[in-house]
C-alpha positions in Angstrom: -28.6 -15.4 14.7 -26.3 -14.8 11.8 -23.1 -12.5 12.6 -21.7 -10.2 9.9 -18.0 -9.1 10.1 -17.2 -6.1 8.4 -14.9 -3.2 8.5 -14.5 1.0 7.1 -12.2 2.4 5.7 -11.2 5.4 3.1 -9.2 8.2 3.2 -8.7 11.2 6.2 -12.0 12.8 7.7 -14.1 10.6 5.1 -16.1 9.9 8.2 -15.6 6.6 8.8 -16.2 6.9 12.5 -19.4 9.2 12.1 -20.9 6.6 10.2 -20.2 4.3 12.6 -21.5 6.3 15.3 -24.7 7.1 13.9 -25.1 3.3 12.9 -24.9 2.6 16.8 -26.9 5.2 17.5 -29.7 4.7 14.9 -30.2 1.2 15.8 -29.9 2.1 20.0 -26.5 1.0 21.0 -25.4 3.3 23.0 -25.7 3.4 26.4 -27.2 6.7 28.0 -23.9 7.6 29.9 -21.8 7.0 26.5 -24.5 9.0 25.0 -23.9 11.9 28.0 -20.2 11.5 27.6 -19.9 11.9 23.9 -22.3 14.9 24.4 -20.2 16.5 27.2 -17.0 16.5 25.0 -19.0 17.7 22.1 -19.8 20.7 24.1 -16.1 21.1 25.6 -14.5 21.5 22.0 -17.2 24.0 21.3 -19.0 21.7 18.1 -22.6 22.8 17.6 -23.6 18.8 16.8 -23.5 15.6 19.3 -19.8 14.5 17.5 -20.9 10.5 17.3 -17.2 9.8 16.0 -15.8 10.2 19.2 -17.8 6.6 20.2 -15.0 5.1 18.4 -12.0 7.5 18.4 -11.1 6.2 21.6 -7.2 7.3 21.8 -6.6 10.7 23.1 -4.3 11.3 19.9 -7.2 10.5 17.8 -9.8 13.0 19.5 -7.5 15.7 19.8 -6.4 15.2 16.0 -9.8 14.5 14.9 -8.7 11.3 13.7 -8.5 7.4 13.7 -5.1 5.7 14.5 -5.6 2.5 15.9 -8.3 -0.2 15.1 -11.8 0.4 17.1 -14.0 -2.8 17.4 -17.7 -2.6 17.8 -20.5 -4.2 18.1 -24.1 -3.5 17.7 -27.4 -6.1 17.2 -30.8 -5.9 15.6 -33.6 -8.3 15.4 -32.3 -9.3 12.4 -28.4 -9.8 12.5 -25.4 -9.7 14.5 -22.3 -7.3 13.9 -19.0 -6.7 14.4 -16.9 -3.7 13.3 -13.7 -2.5 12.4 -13.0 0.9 12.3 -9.9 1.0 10.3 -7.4 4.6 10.1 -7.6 6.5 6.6 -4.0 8.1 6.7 -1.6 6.5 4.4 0.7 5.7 7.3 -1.8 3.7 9.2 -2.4 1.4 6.2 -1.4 -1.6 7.5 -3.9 -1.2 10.4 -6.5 -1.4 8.0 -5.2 -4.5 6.8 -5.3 -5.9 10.2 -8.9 -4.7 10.9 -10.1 -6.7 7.4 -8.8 -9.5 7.4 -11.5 -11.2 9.0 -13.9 -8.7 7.5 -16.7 -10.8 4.8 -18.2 -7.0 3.9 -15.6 -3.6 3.2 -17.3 -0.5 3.3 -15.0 2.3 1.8 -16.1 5.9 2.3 -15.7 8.5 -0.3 -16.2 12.4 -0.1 -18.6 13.6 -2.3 -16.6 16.8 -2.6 -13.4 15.0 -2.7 -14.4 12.1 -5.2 -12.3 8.9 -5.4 -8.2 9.4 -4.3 -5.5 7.4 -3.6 -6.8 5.9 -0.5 -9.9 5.2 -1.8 -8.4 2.8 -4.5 -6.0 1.2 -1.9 -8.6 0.4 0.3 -10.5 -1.2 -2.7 -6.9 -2.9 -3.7 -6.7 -4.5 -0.1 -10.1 -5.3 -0.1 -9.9 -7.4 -2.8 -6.7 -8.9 -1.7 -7.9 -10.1 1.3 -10.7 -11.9 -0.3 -13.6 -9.8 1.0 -16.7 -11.0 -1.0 -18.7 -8.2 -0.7 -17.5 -4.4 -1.2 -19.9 -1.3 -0.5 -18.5 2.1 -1.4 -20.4 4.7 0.2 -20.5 8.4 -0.9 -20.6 10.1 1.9 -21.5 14.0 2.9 -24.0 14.2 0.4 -25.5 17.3 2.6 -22.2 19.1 1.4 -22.9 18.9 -2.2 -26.6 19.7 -1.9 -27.5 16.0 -2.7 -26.3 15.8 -6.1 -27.1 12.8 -8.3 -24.5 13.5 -10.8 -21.9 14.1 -8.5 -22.6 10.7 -7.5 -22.7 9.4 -10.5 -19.5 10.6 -11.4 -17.7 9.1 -8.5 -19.8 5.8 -8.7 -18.6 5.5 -12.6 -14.9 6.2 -11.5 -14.6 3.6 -8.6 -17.1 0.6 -10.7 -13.6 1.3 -13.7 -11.4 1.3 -11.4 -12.7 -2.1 -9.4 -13.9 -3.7 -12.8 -9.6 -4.7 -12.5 -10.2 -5.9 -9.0 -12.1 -9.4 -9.4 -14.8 -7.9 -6.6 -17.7 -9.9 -6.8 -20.2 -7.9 -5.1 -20.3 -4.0 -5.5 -22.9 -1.5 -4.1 -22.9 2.0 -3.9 -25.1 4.2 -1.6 -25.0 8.5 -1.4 -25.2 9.1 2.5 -24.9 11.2 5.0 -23.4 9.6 8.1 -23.6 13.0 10.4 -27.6 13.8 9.3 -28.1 9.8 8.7 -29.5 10.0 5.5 -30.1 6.6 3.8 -28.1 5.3 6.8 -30.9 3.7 8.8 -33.8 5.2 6.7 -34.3 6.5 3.8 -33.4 9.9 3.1 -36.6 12.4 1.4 -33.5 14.3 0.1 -32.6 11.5 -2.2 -35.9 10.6 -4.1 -33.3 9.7 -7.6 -32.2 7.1 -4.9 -34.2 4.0 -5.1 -31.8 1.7 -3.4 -32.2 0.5 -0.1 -30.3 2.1 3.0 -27.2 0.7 4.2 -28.5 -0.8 7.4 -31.1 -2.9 5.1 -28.0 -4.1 3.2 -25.8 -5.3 6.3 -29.2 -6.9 7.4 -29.9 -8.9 4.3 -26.2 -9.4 2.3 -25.1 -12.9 2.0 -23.1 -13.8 5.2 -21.1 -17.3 5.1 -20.0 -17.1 1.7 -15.9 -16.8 2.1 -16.1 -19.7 5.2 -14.8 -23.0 3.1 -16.8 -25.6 4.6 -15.6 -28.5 2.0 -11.8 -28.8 2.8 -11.2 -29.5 6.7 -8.4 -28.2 8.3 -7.5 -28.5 11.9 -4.1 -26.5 13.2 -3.5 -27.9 16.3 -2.7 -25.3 19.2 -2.2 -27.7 22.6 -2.5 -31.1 23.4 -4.5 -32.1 26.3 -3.4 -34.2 28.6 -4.9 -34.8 32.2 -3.9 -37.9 32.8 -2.4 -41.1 31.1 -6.4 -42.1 29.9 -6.8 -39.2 28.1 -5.2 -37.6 25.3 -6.7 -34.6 23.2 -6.1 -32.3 20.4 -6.9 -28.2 21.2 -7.7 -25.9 17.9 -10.2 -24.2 16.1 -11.6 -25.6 13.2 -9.9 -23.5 10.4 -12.5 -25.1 7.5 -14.5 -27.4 6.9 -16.5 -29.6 9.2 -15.7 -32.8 10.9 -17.8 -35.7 12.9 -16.8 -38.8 15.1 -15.8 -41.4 12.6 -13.8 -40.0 10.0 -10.7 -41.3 8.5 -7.8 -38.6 9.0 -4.0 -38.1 8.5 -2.0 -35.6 10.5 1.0 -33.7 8.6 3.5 -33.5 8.4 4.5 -36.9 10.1 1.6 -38.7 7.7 0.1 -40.8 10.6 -3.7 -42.2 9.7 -6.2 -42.8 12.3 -9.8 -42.1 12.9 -12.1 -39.2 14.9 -13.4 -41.1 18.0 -14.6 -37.8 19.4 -15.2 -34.4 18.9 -15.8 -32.4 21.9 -16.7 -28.7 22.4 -17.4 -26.6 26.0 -20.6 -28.6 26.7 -19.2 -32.1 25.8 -19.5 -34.2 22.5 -20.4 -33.0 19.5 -22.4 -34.1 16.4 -20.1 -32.3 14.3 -18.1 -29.2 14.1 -17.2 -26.9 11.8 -15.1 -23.6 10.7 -14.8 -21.4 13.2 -15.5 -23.5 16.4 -12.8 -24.1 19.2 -13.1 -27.6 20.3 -10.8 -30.8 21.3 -10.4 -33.6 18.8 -9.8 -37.2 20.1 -8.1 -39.4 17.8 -8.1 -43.8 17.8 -4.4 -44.0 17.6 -1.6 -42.7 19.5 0.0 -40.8 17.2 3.0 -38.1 17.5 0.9 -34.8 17.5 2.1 -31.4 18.8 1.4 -28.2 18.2 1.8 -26.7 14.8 0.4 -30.1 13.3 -2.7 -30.5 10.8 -5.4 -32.4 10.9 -6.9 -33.0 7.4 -9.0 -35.8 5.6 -7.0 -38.2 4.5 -9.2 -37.9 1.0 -8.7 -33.6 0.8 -5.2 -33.4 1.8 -3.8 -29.5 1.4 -0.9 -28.6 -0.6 2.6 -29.0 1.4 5.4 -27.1 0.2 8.5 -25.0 1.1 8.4 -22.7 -2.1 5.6 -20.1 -2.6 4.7 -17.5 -4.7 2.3 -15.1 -2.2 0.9 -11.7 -2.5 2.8 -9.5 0.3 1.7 -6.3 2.0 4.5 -4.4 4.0 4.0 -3.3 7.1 6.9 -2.6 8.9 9.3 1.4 9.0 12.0 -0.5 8.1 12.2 -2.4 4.5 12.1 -5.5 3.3 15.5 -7.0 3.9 16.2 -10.6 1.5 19.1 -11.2 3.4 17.1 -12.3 6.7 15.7 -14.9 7.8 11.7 -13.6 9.1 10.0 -16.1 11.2 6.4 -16.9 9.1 3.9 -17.8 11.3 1.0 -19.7 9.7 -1.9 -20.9 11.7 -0.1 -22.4 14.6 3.3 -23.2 13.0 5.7 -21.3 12.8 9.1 -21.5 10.1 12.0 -19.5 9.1 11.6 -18.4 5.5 13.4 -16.0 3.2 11.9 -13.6 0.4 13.9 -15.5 -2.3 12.8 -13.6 -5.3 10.5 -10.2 -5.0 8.9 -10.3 -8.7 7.4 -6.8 -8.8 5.4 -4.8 -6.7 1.9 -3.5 -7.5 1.4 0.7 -8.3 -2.1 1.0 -6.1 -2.8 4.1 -8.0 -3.2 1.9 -11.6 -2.7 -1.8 -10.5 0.6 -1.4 -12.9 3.2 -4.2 -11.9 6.8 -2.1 -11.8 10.1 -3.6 -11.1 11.6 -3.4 -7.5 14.7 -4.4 -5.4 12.6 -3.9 -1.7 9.1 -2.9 -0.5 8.7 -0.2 1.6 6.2 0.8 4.5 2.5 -0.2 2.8 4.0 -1.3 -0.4 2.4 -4.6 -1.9 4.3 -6.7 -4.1 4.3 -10.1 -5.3 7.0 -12.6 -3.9 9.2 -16.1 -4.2 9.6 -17.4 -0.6 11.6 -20.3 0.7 10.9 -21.8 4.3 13.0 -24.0 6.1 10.3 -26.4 6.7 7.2 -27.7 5.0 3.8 -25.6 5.9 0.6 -26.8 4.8 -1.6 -24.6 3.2 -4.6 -23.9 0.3 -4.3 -21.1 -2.1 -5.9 -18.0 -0.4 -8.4 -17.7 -3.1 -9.5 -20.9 -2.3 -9.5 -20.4 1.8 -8.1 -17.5 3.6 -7.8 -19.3 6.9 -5.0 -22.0 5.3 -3.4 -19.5 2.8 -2.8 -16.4 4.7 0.5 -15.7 7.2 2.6 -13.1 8.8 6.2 -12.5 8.7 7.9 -11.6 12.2 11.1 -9.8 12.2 13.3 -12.1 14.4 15.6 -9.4 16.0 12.2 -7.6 17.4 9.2 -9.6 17.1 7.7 -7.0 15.4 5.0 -8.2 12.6 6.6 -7.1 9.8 4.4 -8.0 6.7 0.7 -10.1 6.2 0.7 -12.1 3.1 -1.5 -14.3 1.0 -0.4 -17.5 -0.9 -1.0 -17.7 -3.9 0.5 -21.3 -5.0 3.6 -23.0 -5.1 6.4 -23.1 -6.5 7.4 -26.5 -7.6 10.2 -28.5 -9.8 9.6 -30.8 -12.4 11.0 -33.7 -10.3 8.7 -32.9 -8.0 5.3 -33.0 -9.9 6.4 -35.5 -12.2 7.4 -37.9 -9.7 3.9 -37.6 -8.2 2.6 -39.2 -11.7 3.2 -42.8 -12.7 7.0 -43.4 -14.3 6.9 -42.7 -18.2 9.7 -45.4 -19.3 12.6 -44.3 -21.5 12.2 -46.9 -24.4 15.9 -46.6 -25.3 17.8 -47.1 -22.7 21.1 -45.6 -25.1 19.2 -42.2 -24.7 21.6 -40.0 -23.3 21.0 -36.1 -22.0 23.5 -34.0 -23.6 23.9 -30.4 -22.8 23.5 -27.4 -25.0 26.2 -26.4 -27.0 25.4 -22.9 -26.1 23.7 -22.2 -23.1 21.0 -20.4 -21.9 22.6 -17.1 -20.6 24.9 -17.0 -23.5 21.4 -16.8 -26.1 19.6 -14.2 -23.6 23.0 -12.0 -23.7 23.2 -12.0 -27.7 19.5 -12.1 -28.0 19.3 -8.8 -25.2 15.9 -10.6 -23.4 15.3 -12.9 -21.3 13.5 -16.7 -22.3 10.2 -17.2 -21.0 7.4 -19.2 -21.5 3.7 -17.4 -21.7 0.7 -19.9 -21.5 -2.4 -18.9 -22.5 -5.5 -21.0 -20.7 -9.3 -20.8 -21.4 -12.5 -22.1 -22.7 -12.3 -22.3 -27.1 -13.9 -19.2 -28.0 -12.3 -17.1 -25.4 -9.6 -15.3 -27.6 -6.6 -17.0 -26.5 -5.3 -17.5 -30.3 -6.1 -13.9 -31.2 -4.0 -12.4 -28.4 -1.5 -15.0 -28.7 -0.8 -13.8 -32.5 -1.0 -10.2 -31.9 1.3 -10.4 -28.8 4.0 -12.7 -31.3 3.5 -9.6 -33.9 4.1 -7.3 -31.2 7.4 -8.8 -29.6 9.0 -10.2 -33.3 8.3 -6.5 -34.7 10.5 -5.4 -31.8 13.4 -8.4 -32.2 12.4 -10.2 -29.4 12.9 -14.1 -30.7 9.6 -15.4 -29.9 7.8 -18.9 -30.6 4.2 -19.6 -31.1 2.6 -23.2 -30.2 -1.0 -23.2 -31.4 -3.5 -26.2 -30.2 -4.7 -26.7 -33.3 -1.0 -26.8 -35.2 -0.1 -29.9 -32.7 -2.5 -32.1 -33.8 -2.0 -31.9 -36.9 1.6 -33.3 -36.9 3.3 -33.6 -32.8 -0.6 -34.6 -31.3 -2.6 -36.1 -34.4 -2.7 -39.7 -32.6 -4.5 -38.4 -29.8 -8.0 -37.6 -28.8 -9.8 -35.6 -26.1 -10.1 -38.3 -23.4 -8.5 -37.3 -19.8 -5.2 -39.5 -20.5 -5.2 -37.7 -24.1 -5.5 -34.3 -22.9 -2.6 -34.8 -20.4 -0.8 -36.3 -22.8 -1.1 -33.7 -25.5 -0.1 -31.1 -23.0 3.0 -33.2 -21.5 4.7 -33.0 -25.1 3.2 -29.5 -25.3 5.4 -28.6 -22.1 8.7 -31.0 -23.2 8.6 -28.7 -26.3 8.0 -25.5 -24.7 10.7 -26.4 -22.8 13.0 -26.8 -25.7 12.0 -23.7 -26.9 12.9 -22.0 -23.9 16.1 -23.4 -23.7 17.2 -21.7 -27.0 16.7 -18.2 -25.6 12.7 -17.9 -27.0 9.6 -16.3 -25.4 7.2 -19.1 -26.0 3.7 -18.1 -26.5 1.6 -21.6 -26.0 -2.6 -21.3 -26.5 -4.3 -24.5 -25.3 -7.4 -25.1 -24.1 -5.4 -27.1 -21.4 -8.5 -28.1 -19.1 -6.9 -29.5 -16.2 -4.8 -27.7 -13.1 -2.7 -30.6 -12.9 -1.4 -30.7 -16.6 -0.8 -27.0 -16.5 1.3 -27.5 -13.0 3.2 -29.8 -15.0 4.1 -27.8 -17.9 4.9 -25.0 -15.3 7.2 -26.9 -12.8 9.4 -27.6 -16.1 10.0 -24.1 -16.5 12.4 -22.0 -13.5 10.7 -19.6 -11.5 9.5 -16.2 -12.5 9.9 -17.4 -16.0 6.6 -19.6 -16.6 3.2 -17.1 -17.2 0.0 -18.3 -17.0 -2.3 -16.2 -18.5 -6.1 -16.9 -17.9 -7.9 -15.7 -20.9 -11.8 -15.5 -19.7 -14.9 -14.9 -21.2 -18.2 -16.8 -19.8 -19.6 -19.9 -21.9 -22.5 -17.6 -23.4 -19.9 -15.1 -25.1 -17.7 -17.9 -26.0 -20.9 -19.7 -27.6 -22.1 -16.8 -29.0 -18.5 -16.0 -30.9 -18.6 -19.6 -31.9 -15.6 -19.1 -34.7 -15.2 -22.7 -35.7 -18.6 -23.5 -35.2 -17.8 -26.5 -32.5 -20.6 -25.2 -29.7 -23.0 -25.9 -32.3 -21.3 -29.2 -32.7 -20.9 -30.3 -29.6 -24.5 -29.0 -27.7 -25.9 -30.9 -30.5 -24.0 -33.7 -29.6 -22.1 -34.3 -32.7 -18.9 -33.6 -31.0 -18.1 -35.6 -27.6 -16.3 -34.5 -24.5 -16.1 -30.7 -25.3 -14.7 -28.8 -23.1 -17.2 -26.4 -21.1 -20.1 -28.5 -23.1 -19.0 -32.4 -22.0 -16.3 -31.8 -20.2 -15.1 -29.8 -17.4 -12.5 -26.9 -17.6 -10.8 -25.8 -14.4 -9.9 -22.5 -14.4 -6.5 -21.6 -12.7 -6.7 -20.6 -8.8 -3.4 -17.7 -8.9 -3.0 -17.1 -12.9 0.0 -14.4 -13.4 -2.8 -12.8 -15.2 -6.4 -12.7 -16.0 -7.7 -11.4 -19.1 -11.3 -10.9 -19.4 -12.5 -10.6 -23.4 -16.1 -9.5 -22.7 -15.2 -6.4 -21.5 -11.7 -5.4 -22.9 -10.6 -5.3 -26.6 -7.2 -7.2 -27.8 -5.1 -4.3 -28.5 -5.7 -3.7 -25.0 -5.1 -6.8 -23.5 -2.0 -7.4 -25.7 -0.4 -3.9 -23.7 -1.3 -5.5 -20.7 0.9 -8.8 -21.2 3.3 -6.2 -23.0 3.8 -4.8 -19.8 3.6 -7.7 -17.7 6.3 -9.0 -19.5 8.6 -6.0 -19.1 8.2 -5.9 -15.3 9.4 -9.2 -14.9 12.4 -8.1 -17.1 11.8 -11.0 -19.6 11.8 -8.0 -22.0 13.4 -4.6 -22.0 11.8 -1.6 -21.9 14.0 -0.1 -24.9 12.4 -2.7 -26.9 8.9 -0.9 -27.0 
């Protein structure tokens, strides 16, 4: 039977833990003493109504306040479905409980007054939601009773929150008017909804997708203890953190690089088949290799990305503020590292997703972050699996857990990328490097901004040159000494020898980045629009650049818009096969995994989008703000 993890929250008395309570009740959960009990105390502070919040208001603080504080866990079955859930606190100061409570979560369920509509909380909640990768988001309008079942007041607040998350990314949003305390459209539907012709939220945990955030391609395998017994057997403890696995398979372990192969995989009844994410089990390997705790298991063919410098999405948690001068312990999966916040980039204004400047993060701030370990961790982007690209930060005077974060990528030189690739040979070996006459800081002082280099990404057809040119009008009107590199331009002069092949396309983009680079050099914002199809290419041109200099901006807009637009009339070209290896058509484009920003053109105009990378570029202080 499937299980479903999923977790409330919202703001103060939103009713979070009704809902909850009539959910266990409606579908028989409750025991008849809890039942009794519940009843009894709902007598004793003289309520007229069986109070089914108090099933999960467990703390004495929290019934005598009439609200959640810590994290409640239940769980509850029908024929259909398993569930767990979180009951997360709405108050702003419990905020990072709720972060707790979702992060295993696959479905968020946000509460909203009807007479309140959306606030702060609300939004946050969303914000988090999306953060943590939860795939499916269900924003529940709650007391309904209270506004006499209004369809307009619903309306309202469901048009508010679908603007507000249309920024977030979420890919699955539902909204449903209920009453948790007279269980309307909660387990049936409600006769005082009839403009309602949705189903009921049980119906909807019962039949929504579950399974969809697991990553069951890329196998990762943290190892937590090393078994043992006796000198005849040796085994490997962890849970299966993605993927799957089966007796056979060629692996490496990391760091240490060892390769060997999977002679067993056992679970609490013996061998196994296969296992996969999620499972606890007790890998046996053909070689005796050096493996303790805090080593990975991978394929040796989908190796993750090892690093010591990332860029990671960070949520505070802690009374006391972010402090770069320390050294936090960061635990991921089993390992554990010393790391400092090396660079805090900006942090993020919940109530409109604005990126402002700031020197620390406070209690439930979020913010985005350089960090620097003292040794290598390996790890996926979080976007791409939330079991290898989330950690914790530890203060190491109180072992307290002082901040959860997601990684977003890393941050590499160009040494490092580029000696991953084959050697490009200087043909002149009397080529000599000389330095700038005038250096870097020198331009940025007379020019009064900083150099930068913004590079746009995305499908032809997508807008990237039309924001491009009105974002260079836009900074050269205000003085800011800017640069434009076009796609097209290149190959007419730097790139006319080359074609569209694989080697081409890095090629192009590998001059594209040595010239950007220039640019940069000389004190210019550099506004670059290519196509640039591959992640690899664009890694390149950004590991040239320092950090917290290099933007890439994700310009999107689905094939059938960009088709539809058409300006040069290549689609046409291409899907009739007069043009080969188009990109989107006849060749593949790979959209970036943690862009700086994401632009969609289908649904927001240039001017628009142009303010956004305005602002973007003014809270990373490439530009001032007495420029605009």
């Amino acid at each position: 039977m499937d299980l479903l993890r999923l977790s409330t929250a919202g703001s103060v008395d939103d009713g979070k833990s009704t809902l909850i309570g009539r959910l266990l009740y409606d579908t028989k959960s409750i025991f008849e003493d809890q039942l009794e009990a519940i009843e009894r105390a709902s007598r004793q502070r003289g309520e007229g109504y069986v109070n089914l919040a108090l099933l999960t208001d467990g703390l004495r603080a929290e019934r005598e306040q009439n609200i959640t504080i810590d994290v409640a866990y239940r769980y509850f079955a029908t024929p259909r479905r398993k569930f767990i859930i979180a009951d997360t606190p709405g108050h702003v100061q419990y905020t990072r409980n709720m972060v707790t409570g979702a992060s295993t979560a696959e479905l968020a369920i946000v509460l909203v007054d009807a007479r309140k509509g959306v606030l702060t909380q609300s939004r946050r909640h969303g914000f988090i939601a999306s953060l943590l990768g939860i795939p499916h988001l269900v924003i529940c309008v709650n007391k309904m009773d209270l506004v006499d079942y209004s369809e307009e007041v619903f309306e309202e607040i469901r048009d508010e929150y679908t603007g507000f998350a249309s920024k977030l990314g979420v890919k699955d949003l539902t909204f449903l008017p209920i009453s948790a305390l007279r269980g309307d459209n909660v387990a049936a539907k409600s006769e005082n909804t009839p403009w309602y012709d949705g189903s009921t939220l049980l119906h909807h945990l019962e039949t929504v997708p579950v399974g969809s955030s697991r990553n069951l391609v890329d196998f990762r395998f943290p190892v937590q203890y090393v078994i043992r017994p006796d000198q005849d057997y040796r085994g490997y403890a962890g849970r299966v953190a993605s993927g799957t696995i089966q007796p056979g398979e060629e692996v490496v372990v990391l760091p240490g690089g060892g390769q060997t192969r999977v002679v067993a995989v056992e679970g609490v009844n013996g061998e196994m088949p296969e296992a996969s994410a999620g499972e606890s089990i007790v890998l046996r390997v053909e070689d005796e290799l050096d493996i303790s705790r805090g080593d990975m298991i991978v394929r040796s063919r989908n190796l993750p990305l090892v690093g010591t410098r990332l860029e990671a999405i960070l949520c505070w948690m802690s009374d006391r503020p972010l402090d770069r001068s320390t050294h936090y312990f960061l635990r991921h999966t089993t390992r554990e590292v010393q790391a400092v916040v090396s660079e805090l980039l900006y942090r993020i204004d919940i109530d409109t997703l604005h990126r402002a400047p700031a020197d620390t993060l406070e209690l439930n701030d979020i913010g985005r972050i350089a960090l620097t370990t003292s040794a290598p961790i390996f790890f996926d982007p979080y976007e791409r699996n939330r079991e290898t690209g989330g950690f914790v930060l530890v203060d190491p005077h109180t072992n307290v857990t002082v901040a959860a974060g997601m990684i977003r990528h890393e941050v590499r030189t160009a040494d490092e990328v580029l000696g991953s690739r084959p050697e490009r040979a200087i043909k002149s070996e009397n080529a000599v490097w000389e330095e700038w006459n005038i250096g870097l800081e020198e331009r940025e002082h007379r020019n009064g901004h900083r150099a930068a280099v913004v590079w746009f990404t995305g499908l032809s057809g997508s807008g990237k040159s039309t924001i491009a040119r009105g974002l260079e009008r836009a900074l050269f009107d205000a003085g800011v000494h800017t640069m434009l590199l076009d796609g097209d331009q290149v190959r007419h002069g730097l790139c006319s020898d080359l074609g569209f092949s694989p080697a081409d396309r890095e090629e192009n983009i590998r001059r594209i980045g040595e010239v950007a680079r220039l640019f940069y050099q000389q004190g210019n914002v550099v506004l670059c629009t290519f196509v640039s199809p591959y992640r690899a290419d664009r890694e390149s041109a950004r590991a040239l650049i320092p950090a917290g200099r290099f933007v890439e901006v994700h310009v999107a807009a689905d094939l059938q818009t960009c088709i539809d637009r058409d300006p040069k009339g290549l689609y046409r070209r291409a899907l009739a096969g007069e043009i080969a290896e188009f990109t989107g058509v006849s060749s593949p484009y790979e959209p970036p995994e943690s862009p700086e920003m994401h632009l969609n053109t289908s649904t927001t105009g240039p001017d628009e989008l142009i303010e956004h990378l305005l602002e973007e570029l003014r809270v990373r202080r490439i530009i001032p703000p007495r420029k605009f």
